[in-house]
C-alpha positions in Angstrom: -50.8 36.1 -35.7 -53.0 37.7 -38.4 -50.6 38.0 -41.0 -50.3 34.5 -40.6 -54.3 34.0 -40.9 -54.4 36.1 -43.9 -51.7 34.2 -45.5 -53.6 31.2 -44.6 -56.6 32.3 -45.9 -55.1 33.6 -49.1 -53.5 30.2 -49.7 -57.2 28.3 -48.8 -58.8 30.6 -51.3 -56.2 29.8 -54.3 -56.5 26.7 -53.2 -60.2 26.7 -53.9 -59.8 28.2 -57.1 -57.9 25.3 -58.4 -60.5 22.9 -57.5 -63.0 25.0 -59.1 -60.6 25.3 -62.1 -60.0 21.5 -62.2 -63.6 20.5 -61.8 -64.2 21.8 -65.3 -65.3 25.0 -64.8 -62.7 27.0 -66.6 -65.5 29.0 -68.7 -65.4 31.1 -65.9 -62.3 32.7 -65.9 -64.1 34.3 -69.0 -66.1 36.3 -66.9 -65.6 39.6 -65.2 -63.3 39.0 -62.3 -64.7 40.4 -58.7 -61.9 42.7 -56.9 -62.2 41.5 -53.6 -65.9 40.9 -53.8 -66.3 44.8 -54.9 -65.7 44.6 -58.5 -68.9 46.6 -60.3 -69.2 43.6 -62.9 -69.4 46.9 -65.6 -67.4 46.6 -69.4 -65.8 49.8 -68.4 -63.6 51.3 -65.6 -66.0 53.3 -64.4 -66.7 55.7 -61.3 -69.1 58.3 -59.7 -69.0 61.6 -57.9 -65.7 63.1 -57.6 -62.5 61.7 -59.5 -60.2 61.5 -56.4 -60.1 58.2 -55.4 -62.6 57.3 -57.9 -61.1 53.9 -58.8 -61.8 51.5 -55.5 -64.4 48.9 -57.2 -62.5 47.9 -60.5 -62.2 44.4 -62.1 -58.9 42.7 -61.8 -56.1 42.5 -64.5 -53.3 40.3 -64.7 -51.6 37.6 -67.0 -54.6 35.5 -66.8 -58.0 38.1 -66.4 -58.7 40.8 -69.0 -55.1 40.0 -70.5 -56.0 41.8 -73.9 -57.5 45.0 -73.3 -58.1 48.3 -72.7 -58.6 48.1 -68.9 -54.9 46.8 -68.9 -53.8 49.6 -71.0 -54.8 51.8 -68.3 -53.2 49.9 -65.6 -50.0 49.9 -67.9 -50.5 54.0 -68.1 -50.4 54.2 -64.3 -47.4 52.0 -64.0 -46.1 54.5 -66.0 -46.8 57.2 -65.0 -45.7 56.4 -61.6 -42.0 55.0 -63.2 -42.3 51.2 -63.2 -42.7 51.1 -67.3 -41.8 52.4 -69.9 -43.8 54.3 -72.2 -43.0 51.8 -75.2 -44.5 49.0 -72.6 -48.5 50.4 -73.1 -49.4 48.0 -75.5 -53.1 46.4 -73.8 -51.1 43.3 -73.0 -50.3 42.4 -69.3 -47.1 40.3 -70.2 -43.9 39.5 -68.1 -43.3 43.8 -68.2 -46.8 44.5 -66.7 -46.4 41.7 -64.2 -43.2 42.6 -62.9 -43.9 46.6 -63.2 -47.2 45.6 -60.9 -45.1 44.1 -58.6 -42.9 46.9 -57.8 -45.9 49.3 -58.0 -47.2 47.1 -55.4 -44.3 47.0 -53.3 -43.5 50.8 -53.5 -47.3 51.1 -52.1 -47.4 48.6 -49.1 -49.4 45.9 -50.7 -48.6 42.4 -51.3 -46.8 42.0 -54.6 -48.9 39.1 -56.4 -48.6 40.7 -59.4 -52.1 41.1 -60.3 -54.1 44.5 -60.4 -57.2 44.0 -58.2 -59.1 46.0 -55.9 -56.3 47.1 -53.4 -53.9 48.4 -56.1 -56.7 50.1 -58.5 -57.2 52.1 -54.9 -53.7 52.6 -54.3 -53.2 54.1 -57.5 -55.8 56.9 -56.5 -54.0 60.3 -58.2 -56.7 61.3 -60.3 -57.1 65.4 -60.3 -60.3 66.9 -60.9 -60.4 69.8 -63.5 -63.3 70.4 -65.6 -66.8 69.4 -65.4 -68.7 69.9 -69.0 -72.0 68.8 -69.7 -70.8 65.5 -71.5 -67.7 64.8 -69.2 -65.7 65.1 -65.9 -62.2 65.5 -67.5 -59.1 65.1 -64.8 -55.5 64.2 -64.6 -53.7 61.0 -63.5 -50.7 62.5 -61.8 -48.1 59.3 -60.8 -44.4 60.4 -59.3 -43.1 60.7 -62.6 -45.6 61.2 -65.1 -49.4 62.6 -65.9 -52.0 61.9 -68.2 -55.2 62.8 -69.1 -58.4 61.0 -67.7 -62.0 61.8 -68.6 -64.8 60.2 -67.2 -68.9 60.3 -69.5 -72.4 61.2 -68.2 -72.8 57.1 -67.9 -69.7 57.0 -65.7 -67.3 55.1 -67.6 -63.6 56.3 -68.2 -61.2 57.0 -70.9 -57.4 57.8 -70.7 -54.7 59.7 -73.3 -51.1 59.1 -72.6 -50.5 61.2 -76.0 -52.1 58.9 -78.6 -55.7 59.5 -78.5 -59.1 58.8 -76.5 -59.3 54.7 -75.0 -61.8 54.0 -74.1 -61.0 51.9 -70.7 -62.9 48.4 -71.8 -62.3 45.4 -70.1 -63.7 43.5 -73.2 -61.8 45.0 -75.9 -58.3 46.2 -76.7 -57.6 48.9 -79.5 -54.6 50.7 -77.6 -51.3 49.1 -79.0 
């Protein structure tokens, strides 16, 4: 019975979004998109205290929120390292790949594959080691089940990733990985 109200409610609140869509309000999917009603509304991924588990109030990405960008590069590098895409697939661009790789991310974690990277699968992704404190950075490790890279986190909080090419930073608003 409550699988069938949360299905229910899932389809009333897409449901809603159309509405709102089709009432002429489609500026707003220029926004920052709200994970669950959690999302911190910042530019960057971005996190406090220890780096376990650090990622459970992020923004959403998927083929129509935060397409282009940074934010989506680093879902990509997760997807990756934990074997649902290839490295070639890290572009900044959540396409059919992305999509399909988030879906069996997704289903290999328990969680509804919709496709779209929102609260629940920024927290299933957890995996982030905690090495090094400096005075200008928490650096760490994103270890998947078949691949790690490199995290880092500044004294303001927000995040940056290296899967081998250089420092991203993790932006929602901009996209300079490729």
């Amino acid at each position: 019975m409550r699988i069938l109200a949360s299905h229910k409610a899932r389809r009333a609140a897409a449901a809603l979004g159309v509405a709102v869509l089709g009432t002429g309000i489609g500026s707003l999917a220029s926004t920052p998109a709200h994970a669950s009603g959690s999302y911190t509304g910042r530019a960057y991924v971005a996190g406090a205290g220890t780096m376990y588990n650090d990622w459970t109030d992020e923004g959403v990405v998927n083929v129509e929120v935060h397409r282009y960008s940074n934010a989506t590069c680093l879902w990509q590098a997760i997807l990756w390292a934990n074997g649902h895409l290839s490295k070639s697939g890290i572009d900044g661009v959540f396409g059919d790949q992305t999509d399909a790789a988030t879906r069996a991310f997704q289903r290999a974690r328990g969680l509804s594959p919709d496709g779209s990277a929102g609260r629940q699968s920024w927290t299933a992704a957890g995996g982030i080691s905690h090495t090094v404190d400096t005075s200008d950075w928490v650096n760490g490790m994103y270890s998947g089940w078949e691949g790690a890279f490199s995290v880092r986190r500044s004294n303001a909080g927000n995040y940056q990733f290296n899967f081998g090419n250089g420092w991203q930073w993790a932006s929602y608003n901009s996209r300079t990985c490729s």
